[in-house]
C-alpha positions in Angstrom: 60.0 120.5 10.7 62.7 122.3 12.8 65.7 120.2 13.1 68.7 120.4 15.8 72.1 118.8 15.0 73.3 117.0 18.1 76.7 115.3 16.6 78.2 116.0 13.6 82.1 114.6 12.6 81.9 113.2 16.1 81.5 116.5 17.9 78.7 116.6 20.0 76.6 119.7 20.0 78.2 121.5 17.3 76.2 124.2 16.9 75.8 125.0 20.6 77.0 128.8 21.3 80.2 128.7 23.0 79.2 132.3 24.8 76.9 134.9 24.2 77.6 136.6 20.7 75.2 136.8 17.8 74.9 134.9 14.2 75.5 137.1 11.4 74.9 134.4 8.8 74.3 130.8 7.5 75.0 128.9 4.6 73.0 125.4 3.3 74.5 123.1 0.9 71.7 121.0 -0.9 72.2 118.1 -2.7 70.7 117.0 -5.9 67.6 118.9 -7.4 64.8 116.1 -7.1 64.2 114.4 -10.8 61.4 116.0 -12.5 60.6 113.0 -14.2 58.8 109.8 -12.8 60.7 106.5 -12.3 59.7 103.0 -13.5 56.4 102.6 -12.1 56.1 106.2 -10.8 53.4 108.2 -11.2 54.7 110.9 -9.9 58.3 112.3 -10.4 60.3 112.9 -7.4 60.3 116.5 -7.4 56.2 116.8 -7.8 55.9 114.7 -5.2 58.0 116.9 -2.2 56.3 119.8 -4.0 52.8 118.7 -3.5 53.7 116.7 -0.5 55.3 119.9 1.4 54.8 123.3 -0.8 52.7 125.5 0.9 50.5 128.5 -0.3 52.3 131.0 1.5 55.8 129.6 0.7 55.3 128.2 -2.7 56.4 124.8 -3.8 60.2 124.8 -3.9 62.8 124.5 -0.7 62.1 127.2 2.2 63.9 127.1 5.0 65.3 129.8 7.8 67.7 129.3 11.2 65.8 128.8 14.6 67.5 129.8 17.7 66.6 126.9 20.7 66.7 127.1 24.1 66.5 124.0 25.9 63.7 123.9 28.8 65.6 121.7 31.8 67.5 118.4 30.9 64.5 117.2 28.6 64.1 117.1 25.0 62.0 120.2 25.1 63.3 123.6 23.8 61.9 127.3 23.4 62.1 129.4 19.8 63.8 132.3 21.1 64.6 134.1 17.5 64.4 133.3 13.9 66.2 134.1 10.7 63.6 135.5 8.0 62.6 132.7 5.5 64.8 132.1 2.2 63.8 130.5 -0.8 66.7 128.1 -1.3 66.5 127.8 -5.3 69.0 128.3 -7.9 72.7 128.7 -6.6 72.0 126.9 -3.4 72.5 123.4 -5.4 75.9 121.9 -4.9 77.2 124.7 -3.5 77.8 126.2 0.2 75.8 129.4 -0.4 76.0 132.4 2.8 73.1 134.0 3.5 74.2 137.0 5.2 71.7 138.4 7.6 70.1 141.8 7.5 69.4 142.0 11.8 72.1 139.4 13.4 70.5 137.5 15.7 71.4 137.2 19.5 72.2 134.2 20.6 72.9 132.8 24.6 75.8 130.5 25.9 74.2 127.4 25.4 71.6 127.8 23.5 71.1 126.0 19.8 71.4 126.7 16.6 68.8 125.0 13.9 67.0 125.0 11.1 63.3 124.9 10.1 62.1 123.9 7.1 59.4 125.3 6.1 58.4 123.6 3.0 61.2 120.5 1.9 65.3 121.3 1.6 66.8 118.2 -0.1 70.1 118.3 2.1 70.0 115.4 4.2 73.2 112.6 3.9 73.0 108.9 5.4 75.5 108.7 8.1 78.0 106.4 6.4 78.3 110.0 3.8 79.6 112.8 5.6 82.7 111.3 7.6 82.0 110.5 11.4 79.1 110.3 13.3 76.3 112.7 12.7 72.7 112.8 14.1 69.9 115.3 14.9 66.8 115.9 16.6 63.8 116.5 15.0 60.6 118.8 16.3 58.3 116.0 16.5 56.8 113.8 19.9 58.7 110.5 20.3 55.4 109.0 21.3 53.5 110.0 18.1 56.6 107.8 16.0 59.7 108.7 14.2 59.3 107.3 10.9 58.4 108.2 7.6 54.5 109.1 7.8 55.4 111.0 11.2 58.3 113.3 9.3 56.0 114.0 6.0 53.0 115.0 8.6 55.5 117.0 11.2 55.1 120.7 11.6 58.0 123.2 11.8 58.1 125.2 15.1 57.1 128.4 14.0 56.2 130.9 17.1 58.6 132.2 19.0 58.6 131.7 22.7 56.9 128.6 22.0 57.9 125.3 23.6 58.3 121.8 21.3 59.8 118.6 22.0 62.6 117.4 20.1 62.0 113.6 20.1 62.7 111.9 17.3 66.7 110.9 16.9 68.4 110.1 13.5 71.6 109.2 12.3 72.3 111.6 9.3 73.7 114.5 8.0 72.3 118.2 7.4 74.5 120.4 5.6 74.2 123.8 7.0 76.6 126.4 8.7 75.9 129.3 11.4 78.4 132.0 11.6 78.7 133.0 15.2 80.6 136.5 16.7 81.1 136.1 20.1 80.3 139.4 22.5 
């Protein structure tokens, strides 16, 4: 799914370009590689089960993920792809770490328009919103009419196509942990 973050440390809109400029980076901290062994009465172990659950022939089994640039589309909950980072496999150093992707083409970015991030397998860096320090929330690409809990997130689809159109209607209170480095113009 493509995720927006709407409030993070109490500020709203966080990663809502200030002017025009362009991202020349991003960084992801993940938490905890899932256990690769199953629990008490567990047949599978964590980690088998988000890589069977989400891996994907074309992007493998492990965490995928790239930035999304969103335009909103009026004063809904819709928004427009306008530009995407290339996909990065997030394995390795990206544990417990901040790690900066630098970007090969930066990518333009509006006044106003969003910065998020699309999964595009499963990225193990979400936080309850007691664990991060002030209020956080995002926005998820999925139909608030279709539900917003757990059987709705494993079956929602990342938005993929630029200069498509998705609504963003599913609200929850945590934390991602990832960074956009912006340039303004």
């Amino acid at each position: 799914m493509t995720v927006i973050t709407n409030q993070a440390d109490n500020k709203r809109n966080p990663f809502m370009a200030p002017s025009n400029g362009k991202i020349v980076a991003w960084a992801i901290k993940l938490g905890h590689k899932p256990s690769n062994k199953p629990g008490p009465g567990q047949e599978k172990s964590n980690l088998a089960f988000f890589q069977d659950t989400f891996g994907s022939e074309k992007f493998g089994k492990g965490p995928v993920a790239r930035l999304a640039i969103l335009k909103r589309q009026g004063s809904g909950i819709e928004f427009k792809l306008t530009d995407q980072s290339p996909a990065v496999k997030l394995t390795g150093p990206f544990y417990h770490a901040d790690t900066v992707i630098t970007l090969d083409r930066p990518m333009p970015i509006k006044e106003g328009e969003i910065v998020g991030l699309t999964s595009l397998t499963w990225i193990p860096n979400v936080l309850p919103k007691d664990m991060g320090g002030g209020k956080a929330g995002y926005r998820a690409s999925m139909k608030k009419n279709q539900g917003c809990n757990v059987p709705q997130q494993i079956d929602a689809k990342p938005q993929k196509k630029v200069d498509s159109t998705r609504e963003y209607g599913c609200k929850f209170d945590s934390r991602l942990f990832y960074k956009a480095y912006f340039v303004p113009n």
